[in-house]
C-alpha positions in Angstrom: 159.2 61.9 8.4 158.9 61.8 4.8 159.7 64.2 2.5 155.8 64.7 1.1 155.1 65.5 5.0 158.1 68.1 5.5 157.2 70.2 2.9 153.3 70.2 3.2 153.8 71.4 7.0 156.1 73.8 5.5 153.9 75.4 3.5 151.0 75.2 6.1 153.3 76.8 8.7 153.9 79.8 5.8 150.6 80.0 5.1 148.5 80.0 8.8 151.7 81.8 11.0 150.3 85.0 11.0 146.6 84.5 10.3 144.2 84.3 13.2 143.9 80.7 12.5 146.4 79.0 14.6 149.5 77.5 12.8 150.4 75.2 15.8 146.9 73.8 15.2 146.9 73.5 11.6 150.2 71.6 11.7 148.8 69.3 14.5 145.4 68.9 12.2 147.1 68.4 9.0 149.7 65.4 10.7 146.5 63.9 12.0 144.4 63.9 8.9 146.9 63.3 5.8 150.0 61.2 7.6 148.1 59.5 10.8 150.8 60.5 13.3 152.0 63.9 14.6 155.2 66.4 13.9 155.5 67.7 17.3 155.6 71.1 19.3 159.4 70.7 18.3 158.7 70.9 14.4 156.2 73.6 15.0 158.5 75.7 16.8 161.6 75.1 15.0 159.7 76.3 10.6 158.7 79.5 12.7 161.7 80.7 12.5 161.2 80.6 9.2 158.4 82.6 9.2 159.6 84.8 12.0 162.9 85.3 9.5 160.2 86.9 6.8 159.1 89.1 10.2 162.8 90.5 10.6 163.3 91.2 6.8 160.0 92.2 6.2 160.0 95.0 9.6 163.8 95.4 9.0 164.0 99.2 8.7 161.2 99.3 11.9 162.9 96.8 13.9 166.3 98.5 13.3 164.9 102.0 14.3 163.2 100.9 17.2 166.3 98.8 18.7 168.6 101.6 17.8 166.1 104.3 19.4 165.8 102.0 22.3 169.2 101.9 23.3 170.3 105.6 22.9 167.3 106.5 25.6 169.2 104.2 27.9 171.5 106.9 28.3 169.3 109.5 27.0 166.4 110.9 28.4 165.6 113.3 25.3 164.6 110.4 23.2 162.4 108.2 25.9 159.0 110.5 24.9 159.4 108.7 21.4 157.1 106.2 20.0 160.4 103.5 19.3 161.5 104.0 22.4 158.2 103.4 24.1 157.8 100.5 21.3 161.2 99.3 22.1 160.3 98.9 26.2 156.4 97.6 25.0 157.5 94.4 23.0 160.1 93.5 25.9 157.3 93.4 28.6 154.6 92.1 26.5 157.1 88.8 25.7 157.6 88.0 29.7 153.9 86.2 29.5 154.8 84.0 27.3 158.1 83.3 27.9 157.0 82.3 31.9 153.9 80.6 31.1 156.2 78.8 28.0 158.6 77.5 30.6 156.6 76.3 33.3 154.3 74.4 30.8 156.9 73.2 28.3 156.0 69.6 28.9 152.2 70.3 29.2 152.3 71.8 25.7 154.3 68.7 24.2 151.9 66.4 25.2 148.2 66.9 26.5 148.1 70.1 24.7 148.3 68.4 21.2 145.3 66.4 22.1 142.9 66.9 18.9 139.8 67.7 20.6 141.1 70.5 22.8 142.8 71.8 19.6 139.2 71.5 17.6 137.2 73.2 20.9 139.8 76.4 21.2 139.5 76.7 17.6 135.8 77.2 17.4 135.5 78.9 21.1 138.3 81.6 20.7 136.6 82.1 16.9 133.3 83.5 18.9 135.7 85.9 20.8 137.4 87.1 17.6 134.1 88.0 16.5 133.1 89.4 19.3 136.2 91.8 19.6 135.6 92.4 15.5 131.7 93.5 16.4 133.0 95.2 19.9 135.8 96.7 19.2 135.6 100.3 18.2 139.3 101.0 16.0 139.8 104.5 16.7 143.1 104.0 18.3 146.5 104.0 16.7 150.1 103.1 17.5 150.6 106.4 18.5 148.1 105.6 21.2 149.6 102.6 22.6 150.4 101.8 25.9 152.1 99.5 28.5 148.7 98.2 29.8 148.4 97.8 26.1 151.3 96.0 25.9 151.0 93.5 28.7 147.2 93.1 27.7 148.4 91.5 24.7 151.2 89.6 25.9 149.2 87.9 28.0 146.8 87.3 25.0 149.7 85.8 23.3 150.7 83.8 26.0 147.6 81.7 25.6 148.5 80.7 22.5 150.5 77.9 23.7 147.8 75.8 23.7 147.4 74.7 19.6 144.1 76.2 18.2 143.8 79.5 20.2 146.6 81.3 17.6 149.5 83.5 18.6 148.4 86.2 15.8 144.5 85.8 17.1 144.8 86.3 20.6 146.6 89.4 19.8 144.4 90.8 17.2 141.4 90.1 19.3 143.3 91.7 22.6 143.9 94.5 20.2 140.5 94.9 19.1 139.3 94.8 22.8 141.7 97.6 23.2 140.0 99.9 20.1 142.9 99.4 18.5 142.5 99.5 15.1 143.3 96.2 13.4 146.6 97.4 11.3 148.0 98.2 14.6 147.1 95.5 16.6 148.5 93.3 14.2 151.8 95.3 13.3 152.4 95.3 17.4 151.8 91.3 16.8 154.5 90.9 14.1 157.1 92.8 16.2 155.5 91.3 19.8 156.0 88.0 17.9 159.8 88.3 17.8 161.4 87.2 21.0 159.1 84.5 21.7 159.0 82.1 18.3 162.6 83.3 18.0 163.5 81.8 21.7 161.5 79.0 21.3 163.1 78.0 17.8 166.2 77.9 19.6 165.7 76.0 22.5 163.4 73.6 20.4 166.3 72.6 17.9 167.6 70.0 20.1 164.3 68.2 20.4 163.5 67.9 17.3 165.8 65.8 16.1 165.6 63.2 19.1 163.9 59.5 18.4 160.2 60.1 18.0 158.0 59.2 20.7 154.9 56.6 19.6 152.2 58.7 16.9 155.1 61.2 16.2 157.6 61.7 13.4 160.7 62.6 13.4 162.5 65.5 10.2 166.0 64.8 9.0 168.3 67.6 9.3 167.6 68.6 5.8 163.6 68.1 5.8 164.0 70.6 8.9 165.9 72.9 6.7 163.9 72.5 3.6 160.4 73.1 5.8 161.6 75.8 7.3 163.0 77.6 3.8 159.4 77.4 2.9 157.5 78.5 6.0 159.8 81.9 5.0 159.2 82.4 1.4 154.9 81.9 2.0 155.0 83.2 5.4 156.5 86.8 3.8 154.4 87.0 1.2 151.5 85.8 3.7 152.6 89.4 5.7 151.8 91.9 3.2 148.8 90.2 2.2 147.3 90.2 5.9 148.5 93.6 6.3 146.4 94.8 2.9 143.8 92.9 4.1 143.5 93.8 7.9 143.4 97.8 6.4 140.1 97.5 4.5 138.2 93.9 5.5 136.8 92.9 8.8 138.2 89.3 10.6 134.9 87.6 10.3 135.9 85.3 7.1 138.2 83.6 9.8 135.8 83.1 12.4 133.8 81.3 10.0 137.0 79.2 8.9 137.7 78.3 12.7 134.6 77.3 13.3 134.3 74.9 10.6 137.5 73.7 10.7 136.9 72.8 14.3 133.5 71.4 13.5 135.3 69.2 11.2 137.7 68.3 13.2 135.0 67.1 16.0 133.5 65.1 13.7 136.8 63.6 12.5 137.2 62.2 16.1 133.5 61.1 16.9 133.7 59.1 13.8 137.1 57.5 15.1 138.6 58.5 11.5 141.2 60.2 13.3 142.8 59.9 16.5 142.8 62.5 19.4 146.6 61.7 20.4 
């Protein structure tokens, strides 16, 4: 890997991680179109920590409540009626989806899941749901309203994006939306339902990363790892509050128009034979 290509995926991880875009996808689009080979479900997993780092400083105060909440109702009934309680129990059964499905696809999603033209079709296919959960959806509920089914509901939706293209932060949104959730909840329960997975995955990802590159893919030095992942943080926190602002007073349907024409692109791309599918 050169050092042009670890810090452009850097900054496209910071920038797409928590958009309803699919960061997975954009790193496996961006390999393909401006270096001719591809980074790997390693790489992609490993710079979201980087993001997911901006998730634990940005939520600190929330995170530390809820944990803390969380573990006095273990021994305390008084507290379990509470909303970080409940929150506390919501985000650990909403990550079992995609920790299970993660596992018993890992090799699935390192290889034929990376193939461009699935990416390019999920893109434009899960875009139509977005906007059908943005047009559907009726936003009346809060956080205060959430609930397990809610939970699991959107873990599942998480779970699906494994595959590149869906997104991690669409599915849920559009879950969410499904729900009548109102989009600043659905996607602050994202950010926190976010944790346990990318973190995980990170972790068990570093080793792999770092091994001899298979044909078409490249493989970061310790410090391009480091450096990418240093600025998937510093975009991907600003990229929070700005989605946050933005979720609160616009609807999602400048992104569903992005997908789709990125994916159209993308189609064309490969029927042309200007990139390659693998």
């Amino acid at each position: 890997m050169t050092w042009v290509e670890a810090i452009v995926l850097g900054i496209v991880q910071g920038l797409t991680e928590f958009l309803p875009v699919s960061s997975s996808g954009h790193l496996r689009i961006t390999s393909a179109i401006f270096f001719d080979r591809d980074a790997g479900a390693s790489f992609t997993a490993v710079t979201q920590l980087g993001t997911e780092a901006a998730v634990l400083i940005y939520f600190a105060k929330d995170i530390w409540r809820i944990t803390r909440t969380w573990l006095v109702g273990i021994r305390d009934r008084s507290v379990r009626s509470s909303l970080d309680y409940r929150m506390g129990w919501y985000v650990i059964v909403g990550s079992i989806p995609i920790g299970l499905f993660g596992f018993l696809f890992k090799d699935q999603i390192k290889t034929a899941g990376r193939n461009l033209w699935l990416v390019a079709t999920t893109l434009i296919v899960f875009a139509f749901v977005l906007a059908f959960a943005e047009y559907w959806g009726r936003q009346t509920r809060t956080l205060e309203n959430f609930r397990m089914k809610d939970g699991v509901v959107m873990g599942f939706a998480q779970a699906m994006a494994l595959i590149p293209g869906v997104s991690r932060s669409g599915g849920t949104l559009t879950a969410g939306l499904l729900l009548n959730l109102t989009r600043e909840a659905a996607a602050r329960y994202s950010f926190l339902l976010a944790i346990p997975a990318v973190v995980m995955s990170g972790v068990f990802s570093l080793g792999d990363v770092f091994e001899p590159s298979a044909p078409g893919t490249s493989t970061p030095s310790v410090a391009q790892m480091i450096v990418a992942t240093v600025i998937a943080f510093g975009i991907g926190y600003a990229a929070i509050a700005w989605l946050l602002r933005y979720v609160a007073h616009h609807t999602l349907y400048v992104f569903v128009l992005y997908r789709v024409a990125l994916g159209t692109l993308v189609l064309a791309l490969l029927m042309t034979g200007t990139i390659s599918a693998t």
